[in-house]
ROVO-146722 format. One record per residue (C-alpha): z, x, y; residue number from 1. Coordinates in Angstrom, 1 decimal, always signed. Layout:
REM ROVO-146722
<up = Z | east = X | north = Y | num = NUM>
...
END
This chain:
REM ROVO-146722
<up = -27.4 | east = -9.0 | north = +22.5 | num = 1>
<up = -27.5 | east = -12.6 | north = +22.9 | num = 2>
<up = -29.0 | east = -14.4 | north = +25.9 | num = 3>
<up = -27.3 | east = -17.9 | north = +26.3 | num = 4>
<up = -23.6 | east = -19.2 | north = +26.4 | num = 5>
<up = -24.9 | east = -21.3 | north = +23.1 | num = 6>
<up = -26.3 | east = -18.5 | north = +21.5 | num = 7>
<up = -23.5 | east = -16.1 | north = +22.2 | num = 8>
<up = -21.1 | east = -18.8 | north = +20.5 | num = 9>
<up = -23.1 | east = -19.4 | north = +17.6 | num = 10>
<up = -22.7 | east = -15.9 | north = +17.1 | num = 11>
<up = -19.5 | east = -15.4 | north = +17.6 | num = 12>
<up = -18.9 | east = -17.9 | north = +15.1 | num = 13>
<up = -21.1 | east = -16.3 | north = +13.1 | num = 14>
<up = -19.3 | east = -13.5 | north = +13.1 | num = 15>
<up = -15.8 | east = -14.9 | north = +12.9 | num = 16>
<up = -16.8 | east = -16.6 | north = +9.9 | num = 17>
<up = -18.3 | east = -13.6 | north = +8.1 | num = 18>
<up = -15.1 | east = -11.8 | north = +8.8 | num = 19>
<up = -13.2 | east = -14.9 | north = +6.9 | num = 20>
<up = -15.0 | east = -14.8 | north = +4.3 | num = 21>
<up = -15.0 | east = -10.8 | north = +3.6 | num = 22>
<up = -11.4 | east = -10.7 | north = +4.5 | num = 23>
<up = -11.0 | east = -13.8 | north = +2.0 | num = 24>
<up = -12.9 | east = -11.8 | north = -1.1 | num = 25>
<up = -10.7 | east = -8.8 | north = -0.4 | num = 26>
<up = -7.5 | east = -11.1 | north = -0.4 | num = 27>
<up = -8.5 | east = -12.6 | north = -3.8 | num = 28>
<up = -9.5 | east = -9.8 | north = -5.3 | num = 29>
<up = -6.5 | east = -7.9 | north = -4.4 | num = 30>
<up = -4.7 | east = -11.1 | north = -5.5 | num = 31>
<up = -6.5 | east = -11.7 | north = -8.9 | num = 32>
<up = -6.2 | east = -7.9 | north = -9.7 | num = 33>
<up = -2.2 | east = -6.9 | north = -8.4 | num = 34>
<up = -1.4 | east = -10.2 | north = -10.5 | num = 35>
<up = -3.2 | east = -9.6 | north = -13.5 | num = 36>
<up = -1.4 | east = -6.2 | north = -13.7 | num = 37>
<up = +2.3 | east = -7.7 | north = -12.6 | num = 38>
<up = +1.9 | east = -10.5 | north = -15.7 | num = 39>
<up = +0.4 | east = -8.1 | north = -18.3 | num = 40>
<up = +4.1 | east = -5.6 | north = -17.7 | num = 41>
<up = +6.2 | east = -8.9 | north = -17.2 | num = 42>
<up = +4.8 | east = -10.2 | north = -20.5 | num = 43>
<up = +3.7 | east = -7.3 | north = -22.9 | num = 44>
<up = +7.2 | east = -5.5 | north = -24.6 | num = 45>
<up = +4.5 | east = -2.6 | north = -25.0 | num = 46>
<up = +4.5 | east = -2.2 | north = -21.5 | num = 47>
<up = +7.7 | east = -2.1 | north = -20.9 | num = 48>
<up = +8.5 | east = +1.7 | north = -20.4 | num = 49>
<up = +9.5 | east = +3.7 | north = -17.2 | num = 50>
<up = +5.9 | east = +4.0 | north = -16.4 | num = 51>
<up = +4.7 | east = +0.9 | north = -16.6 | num = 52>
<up = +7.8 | east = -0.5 | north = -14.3 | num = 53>
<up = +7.0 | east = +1.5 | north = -11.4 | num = 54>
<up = +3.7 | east = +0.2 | north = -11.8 | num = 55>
<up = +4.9 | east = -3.0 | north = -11.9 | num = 56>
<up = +7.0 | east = -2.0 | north = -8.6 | num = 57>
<up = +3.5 | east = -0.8 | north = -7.0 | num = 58>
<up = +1.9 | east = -3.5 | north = -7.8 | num = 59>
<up = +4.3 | east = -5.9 | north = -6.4 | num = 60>
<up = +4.3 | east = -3.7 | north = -2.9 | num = 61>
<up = +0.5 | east = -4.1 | north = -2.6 | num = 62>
<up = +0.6 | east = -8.1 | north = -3.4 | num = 63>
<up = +3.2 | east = -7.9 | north = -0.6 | num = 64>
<up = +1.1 | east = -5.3 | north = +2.2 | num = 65>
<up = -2.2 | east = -7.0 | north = +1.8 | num = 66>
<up = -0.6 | east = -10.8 | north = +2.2 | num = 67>
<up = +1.5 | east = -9.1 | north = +5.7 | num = 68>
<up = -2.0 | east = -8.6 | north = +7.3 | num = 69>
<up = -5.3 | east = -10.6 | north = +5.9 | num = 70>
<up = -3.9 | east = -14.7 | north = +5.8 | num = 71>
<up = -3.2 | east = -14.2 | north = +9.5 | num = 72>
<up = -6.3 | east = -12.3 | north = +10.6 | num = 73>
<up = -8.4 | east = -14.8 | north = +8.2 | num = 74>
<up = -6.5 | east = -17.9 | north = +9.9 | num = 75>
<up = -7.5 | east = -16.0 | north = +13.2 | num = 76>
<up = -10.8 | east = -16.2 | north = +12.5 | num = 77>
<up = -11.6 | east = -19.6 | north = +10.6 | num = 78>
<up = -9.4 | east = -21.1 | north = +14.3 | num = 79>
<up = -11.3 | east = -18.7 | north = +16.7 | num = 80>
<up = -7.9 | east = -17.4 | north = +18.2 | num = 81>
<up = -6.2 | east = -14.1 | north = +18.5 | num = 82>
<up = -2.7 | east = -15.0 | north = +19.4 | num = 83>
<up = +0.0 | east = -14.7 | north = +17.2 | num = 84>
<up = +4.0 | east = -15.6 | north = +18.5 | num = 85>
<up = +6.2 | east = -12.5 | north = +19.8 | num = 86>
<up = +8.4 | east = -13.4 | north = +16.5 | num = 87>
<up = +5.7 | east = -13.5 | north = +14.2 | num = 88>
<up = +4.4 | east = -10.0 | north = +15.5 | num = 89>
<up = +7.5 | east = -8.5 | north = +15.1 | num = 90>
<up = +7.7 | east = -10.0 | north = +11.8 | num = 91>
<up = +4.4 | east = -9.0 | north = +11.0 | num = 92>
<up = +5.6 | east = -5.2 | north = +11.9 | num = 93>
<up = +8.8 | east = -5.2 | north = +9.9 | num = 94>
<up = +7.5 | east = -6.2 | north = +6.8 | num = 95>
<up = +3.8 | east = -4.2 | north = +7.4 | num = 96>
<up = +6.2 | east = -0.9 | north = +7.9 | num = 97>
<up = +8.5 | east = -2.2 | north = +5.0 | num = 98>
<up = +5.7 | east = -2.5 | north = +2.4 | num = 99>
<up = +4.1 | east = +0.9 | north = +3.8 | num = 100>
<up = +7.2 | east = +3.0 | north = +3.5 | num = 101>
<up = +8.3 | east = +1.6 | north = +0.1 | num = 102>
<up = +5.1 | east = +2.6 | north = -1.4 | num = 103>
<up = +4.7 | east = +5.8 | north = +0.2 | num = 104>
<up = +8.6 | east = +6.6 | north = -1.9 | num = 105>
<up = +7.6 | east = +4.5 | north = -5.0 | num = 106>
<up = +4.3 | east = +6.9 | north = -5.5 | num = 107>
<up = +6.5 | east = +9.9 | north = -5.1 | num = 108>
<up = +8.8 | east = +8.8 | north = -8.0 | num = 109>
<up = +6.1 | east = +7.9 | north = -10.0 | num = 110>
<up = +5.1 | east = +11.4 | north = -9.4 | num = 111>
<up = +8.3 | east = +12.8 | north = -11.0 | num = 112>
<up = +8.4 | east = +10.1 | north = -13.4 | num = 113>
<up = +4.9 | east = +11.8 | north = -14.7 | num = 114>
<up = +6.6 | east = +15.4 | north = -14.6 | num = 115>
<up = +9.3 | east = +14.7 | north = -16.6 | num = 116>
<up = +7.0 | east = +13.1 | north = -19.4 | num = 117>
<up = +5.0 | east = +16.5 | north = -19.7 | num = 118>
<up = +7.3 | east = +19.4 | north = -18.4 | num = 119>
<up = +10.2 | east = +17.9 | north = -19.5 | num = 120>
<up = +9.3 | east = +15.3 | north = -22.5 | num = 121>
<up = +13.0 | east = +16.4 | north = -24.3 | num = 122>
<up = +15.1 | east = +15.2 | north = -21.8 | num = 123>
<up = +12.6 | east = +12.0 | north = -20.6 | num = 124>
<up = +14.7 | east = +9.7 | north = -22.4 | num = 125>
<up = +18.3 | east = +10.6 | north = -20.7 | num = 126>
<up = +16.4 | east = +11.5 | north = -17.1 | num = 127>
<up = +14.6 | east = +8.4 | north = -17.2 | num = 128>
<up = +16.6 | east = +5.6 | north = -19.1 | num = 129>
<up = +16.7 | east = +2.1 | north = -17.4 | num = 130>
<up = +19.3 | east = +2.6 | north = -15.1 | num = 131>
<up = +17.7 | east = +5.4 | north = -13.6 | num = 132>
<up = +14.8 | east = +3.7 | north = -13.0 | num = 133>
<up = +16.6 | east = +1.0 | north = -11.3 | num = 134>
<up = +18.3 | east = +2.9 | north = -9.0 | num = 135>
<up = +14.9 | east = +4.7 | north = -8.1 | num = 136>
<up = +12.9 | east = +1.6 | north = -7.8 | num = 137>
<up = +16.5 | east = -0.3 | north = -5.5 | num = 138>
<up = +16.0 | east = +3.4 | north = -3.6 | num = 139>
<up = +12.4 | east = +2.8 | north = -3.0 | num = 140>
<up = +13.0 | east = -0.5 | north = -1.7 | num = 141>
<up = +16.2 | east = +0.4 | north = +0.2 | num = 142>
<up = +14.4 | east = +3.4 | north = +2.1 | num = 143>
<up = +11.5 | east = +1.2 | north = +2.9 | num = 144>
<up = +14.0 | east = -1.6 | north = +4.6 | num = 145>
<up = +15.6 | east = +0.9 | north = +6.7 | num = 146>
<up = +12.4 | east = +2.5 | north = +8.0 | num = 147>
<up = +11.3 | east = -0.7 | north = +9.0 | num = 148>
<up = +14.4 | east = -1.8 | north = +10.9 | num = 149>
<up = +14.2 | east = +1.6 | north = +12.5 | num = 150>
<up = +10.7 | east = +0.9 | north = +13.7 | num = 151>
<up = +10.8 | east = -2.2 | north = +14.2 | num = 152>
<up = +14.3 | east = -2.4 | north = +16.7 | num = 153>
<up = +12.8 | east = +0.6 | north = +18.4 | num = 154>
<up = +9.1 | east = -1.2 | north = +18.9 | num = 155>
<up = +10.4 | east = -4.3 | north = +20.1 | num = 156>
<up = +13.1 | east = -3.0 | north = +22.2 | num = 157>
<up = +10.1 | east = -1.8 | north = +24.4 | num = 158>
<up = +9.2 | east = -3.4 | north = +27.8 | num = 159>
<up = +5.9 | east = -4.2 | north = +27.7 | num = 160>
<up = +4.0 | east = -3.1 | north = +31.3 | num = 161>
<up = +0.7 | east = -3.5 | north = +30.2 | num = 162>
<up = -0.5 | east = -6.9 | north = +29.1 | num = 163>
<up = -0.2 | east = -8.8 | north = +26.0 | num = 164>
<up = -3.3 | east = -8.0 | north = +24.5 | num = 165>
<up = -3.1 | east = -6.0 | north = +21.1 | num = 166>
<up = -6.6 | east = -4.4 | north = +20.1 | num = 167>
<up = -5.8 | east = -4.5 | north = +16.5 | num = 168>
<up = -6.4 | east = -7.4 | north = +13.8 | num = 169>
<up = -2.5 | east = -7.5 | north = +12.5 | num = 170>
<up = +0.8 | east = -5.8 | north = +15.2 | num = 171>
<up = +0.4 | east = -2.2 | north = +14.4 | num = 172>
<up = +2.7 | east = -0.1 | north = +16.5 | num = 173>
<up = +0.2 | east = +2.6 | north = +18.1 | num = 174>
<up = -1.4 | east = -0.7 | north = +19.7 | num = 175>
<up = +1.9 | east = -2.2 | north = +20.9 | num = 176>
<up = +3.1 | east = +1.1 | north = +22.1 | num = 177>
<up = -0.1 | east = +1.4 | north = +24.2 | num = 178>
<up = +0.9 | east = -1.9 | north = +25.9 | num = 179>
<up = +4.0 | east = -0.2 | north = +26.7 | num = 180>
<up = +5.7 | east = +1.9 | north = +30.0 | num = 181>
<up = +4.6 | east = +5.2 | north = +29.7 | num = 182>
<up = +8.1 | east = +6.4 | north = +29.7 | num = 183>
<up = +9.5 | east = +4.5 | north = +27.9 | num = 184>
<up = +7.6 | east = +4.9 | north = +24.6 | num = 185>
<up = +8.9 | east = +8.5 | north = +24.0 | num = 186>
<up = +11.9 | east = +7.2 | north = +21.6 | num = 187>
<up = +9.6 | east = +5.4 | north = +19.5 | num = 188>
<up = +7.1 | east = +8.6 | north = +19.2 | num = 189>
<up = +10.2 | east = +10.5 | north = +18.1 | num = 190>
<up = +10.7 | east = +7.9 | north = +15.1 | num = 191>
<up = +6.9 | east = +7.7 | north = +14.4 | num = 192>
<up = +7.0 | east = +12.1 | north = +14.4 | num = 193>
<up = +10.3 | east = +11.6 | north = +11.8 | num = 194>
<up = +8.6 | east = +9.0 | north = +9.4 | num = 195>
<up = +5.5 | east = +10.8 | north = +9.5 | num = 196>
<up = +7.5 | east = +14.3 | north = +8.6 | num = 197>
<up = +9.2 | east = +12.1 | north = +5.8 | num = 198>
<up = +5.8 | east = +11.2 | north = +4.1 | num = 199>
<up = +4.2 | east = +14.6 | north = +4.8 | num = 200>
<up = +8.0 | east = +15.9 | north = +2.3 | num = 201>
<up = +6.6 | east = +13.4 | north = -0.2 | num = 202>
<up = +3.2 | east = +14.6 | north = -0.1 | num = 203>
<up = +4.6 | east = +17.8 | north = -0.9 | num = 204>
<up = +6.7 | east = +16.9 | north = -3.7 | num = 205>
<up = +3.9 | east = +15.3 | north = -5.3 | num = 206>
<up = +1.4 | east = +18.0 | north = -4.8 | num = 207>
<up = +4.2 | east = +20.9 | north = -6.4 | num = 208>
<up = +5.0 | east = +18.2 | north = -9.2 | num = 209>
<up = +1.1 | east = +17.8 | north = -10.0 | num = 210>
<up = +0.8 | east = +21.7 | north = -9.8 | num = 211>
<up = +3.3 | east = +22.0 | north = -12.7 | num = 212>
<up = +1.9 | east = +19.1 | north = -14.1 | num = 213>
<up = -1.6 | east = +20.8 | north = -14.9 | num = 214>
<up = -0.3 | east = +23.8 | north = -15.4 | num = 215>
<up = +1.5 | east = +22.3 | north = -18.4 | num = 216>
<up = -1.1 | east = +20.5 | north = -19.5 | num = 217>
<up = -3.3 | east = +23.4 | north = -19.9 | num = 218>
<up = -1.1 | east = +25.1 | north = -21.8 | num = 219>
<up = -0.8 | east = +22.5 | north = -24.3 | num = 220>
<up = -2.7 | east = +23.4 | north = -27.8 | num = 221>
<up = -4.4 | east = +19.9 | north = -28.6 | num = 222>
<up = -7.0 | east = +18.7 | north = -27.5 | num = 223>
<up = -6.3 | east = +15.0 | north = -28.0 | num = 224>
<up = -2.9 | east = +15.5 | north = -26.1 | num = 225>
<up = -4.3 | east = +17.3 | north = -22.9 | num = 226>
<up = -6.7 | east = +14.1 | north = -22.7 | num = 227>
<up = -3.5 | east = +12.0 | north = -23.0 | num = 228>
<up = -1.8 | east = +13.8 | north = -20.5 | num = 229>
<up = -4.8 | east = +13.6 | north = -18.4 | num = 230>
<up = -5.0 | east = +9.9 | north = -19.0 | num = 231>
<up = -1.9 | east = +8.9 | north = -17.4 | num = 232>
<up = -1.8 | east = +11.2 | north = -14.8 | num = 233>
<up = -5.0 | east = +11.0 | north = -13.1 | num = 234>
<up = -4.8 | east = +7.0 | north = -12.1 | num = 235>
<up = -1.7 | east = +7.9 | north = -10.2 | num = 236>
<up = -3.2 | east = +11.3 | north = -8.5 | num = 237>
<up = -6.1 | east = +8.9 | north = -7.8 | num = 238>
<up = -3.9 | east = +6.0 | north = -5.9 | num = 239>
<up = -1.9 | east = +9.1 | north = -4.3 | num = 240>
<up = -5.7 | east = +10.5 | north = -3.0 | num = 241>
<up = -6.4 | east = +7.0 | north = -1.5 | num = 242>
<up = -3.2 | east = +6.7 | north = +0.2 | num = 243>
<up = -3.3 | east = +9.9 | north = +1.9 | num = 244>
<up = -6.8 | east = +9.7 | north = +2.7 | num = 245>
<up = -6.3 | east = +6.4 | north = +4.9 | num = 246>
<up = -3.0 | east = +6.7 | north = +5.7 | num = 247>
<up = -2.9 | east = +10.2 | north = +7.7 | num = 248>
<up = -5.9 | east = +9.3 | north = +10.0 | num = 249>
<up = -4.7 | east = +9.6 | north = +13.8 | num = 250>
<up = -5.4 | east = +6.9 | north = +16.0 | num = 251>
<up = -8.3 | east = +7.2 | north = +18.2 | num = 252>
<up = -7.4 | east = +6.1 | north = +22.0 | num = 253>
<up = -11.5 | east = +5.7 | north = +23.0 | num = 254>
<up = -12.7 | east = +4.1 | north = +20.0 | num = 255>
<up = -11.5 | east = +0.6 | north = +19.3 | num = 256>
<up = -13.7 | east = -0.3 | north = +16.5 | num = 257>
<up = -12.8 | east = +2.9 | north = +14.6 | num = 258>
<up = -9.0 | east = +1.8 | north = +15.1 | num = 259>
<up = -9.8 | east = -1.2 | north = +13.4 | num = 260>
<up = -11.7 | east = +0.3 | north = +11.0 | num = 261>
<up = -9.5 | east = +2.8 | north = +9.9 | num = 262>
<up = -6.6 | east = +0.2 | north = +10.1 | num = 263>
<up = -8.5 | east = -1.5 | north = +7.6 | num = 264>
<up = -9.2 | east = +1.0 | north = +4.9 | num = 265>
<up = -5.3 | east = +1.9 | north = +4.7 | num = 266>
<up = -3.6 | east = -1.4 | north = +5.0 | num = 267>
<up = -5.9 | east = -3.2 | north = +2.8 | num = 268>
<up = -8.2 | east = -0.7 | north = +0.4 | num = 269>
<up = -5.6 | east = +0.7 | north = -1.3 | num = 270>
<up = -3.9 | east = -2.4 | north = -2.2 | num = 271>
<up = -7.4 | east = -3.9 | north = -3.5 | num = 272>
<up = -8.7 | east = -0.5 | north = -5.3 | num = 273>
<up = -5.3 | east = +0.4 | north = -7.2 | num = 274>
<up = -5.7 | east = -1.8 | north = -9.8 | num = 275>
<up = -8.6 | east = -1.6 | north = -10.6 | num = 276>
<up = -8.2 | east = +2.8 | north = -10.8 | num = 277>
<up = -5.5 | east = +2.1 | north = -12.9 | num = 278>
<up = -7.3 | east = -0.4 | north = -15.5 | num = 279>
<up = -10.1 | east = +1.9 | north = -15.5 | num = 280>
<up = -8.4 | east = +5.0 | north = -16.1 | num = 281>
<up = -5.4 | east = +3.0 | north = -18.5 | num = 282>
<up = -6.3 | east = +2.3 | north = -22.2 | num = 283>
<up = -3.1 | east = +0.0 | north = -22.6 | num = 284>
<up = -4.0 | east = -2.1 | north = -19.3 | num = 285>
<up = -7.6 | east = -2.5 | north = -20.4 | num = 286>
<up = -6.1 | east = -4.0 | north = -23.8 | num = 287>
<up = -3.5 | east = -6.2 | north = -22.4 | num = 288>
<up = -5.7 | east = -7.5 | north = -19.4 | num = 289>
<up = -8.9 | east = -8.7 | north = -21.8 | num = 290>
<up = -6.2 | east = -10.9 | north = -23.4 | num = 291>
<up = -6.0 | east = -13.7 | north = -21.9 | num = 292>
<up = -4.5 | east = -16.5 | north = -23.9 | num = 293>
<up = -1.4 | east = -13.7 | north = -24.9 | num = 294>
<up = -0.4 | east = -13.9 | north = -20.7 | num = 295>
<up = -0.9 | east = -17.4 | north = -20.8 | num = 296>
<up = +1.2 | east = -17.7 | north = -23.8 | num = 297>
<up = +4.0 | east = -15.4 | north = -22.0 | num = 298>
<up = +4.9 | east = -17.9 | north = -19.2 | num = 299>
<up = +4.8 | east = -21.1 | north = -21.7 | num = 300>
<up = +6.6 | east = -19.3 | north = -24.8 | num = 301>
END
């Protein structure tokens, strides 16, 4: 503990400063990853398979997510403030829960796109032609705007009894609904209970299309094309892990630096650490990522 109003604010500068830098290495590499991925689809015609454009889709999402939450908290801390405008909160909400939700749908239709290669690899090219994808992504999208509005309208039609203070490093709506009446709250707990039941249903989808998956894949005679199957399937059961994992954690109402911390593995983790399982794991990623003057060439051909 520090003894002296100088020393205190030295290190609370300190401090503030080391969380703008860490938040500003997570940022860039989230950046520098999500957009190596985006250019390598936008510009490779090898690439450009159902597969691929949901990945595209994903990677888009996370680019959007992390840039919702860390310029604002990093901002916060290089000014030594906390505030942030009742418009730019509920901003911050909206396109937080937007992002969120979108994903959470996008990895369930990558989840049957995945199925349909190996349990269904006659039919892939009629259930899975580019209009179909479309419409899956524009669905994706689509759900993940109406969930938002949803959450947001009901948040921030919520009068707020109990200060103005949210204990939270972006507007997350367990914090905001803590500063709320406690009657009044109930409405929005209903929505919460709704969305959560919603992403439980894709959880199960994807855990009976992963079932069938492997159970496919095991019976398949060669060698080399279990291993191929593997290969394609296991990046996306690994973003789906990492997704659940920080997503599902409750919110703890005596611990405010596990709040934070949890708030932090699932709104910014997953969107750093996805590209990077999915150039490990992804031959054809690897391949077009190393190649740098080709994406160069893409945005001046």
């Amino acid at each position: 503990p520090c003894t002296g109003k100088v020393q205190c604010g030295n290190t609370r500068k300190a401090l503030q400063l080391l969380h703008f830098w860490l938040f500003l290495g997570i940022y860039l590499a989230a950046l520098l990853g999500n957009g190596l991925i985006s250019t390598a689809i936008a510009c490779d015609q090898r690439l450009h398979t159902p597969m691929y454009f949901f990945l595209l889709n994903l990677a888009l999402l996370d680019l959007g997510c992390i840039s919702t939450t860390l310029p604002k908290a990093m901002a916060n801390a290089l000014w030594d403030t906390r505030a942030i405008s009742y418009a730019g909160c509920a901003a911050q909400l909206f396109f937080f829960v937007f992002f969120l939700s979108a994903e959470c749908s996008l990895l369930t239709i990558m989840s049957y796109d995945r199925y349909v290669a190996i349990c269904k690899p006659l039919h892939y090219g009629t259930l899975m032609d580019s209009r179909a994808c479309a419409t899956m992504a524009a669905a994706a999208w689509g759900t993940g705007v109406l969930n938002s509005l949803l959450h947001t309208a009901s948040t921030f039609s919520l009068p707020l009894c109990q200060g103005n203070v949210v204990n939270q490093f972006f507007c997350e709506i367990p914090q905001i609904l803590k500063l709320s009446c406690s009657a009044s709250y109930l409405r929005e707990v209903v929505l919460l209970f709704f969305s959560a039941s919603l992403a439980f249903g894709c959880f199960v989808f994807i855990l009976v299309s992963y079932v069938q998956i492997f159970m496919a894949v095991l019976r398949m005679p060669s060698e080399q094309g279990r291993h191929k199957a593997f290969s394609t399937c296991l990046p996306h059961l690994a973003v789906v892990s990492l997704f659940t994992i920080t997503g599902f954690y409750p919110p703890s109402s005596s611990s405010p630096l596990l709040d934070v911390t949890v708030a932090l593995l699932y709104s910014v983790v997953p969107s750093t650490l996805n590209p990077i399982i999915y150039s490990m794991r992804n031959r054809e990623i690897n391949l077009v990522t190393q190649m740098g003057p080709a994406l160069f060439g893409c945005w001046t051909s």
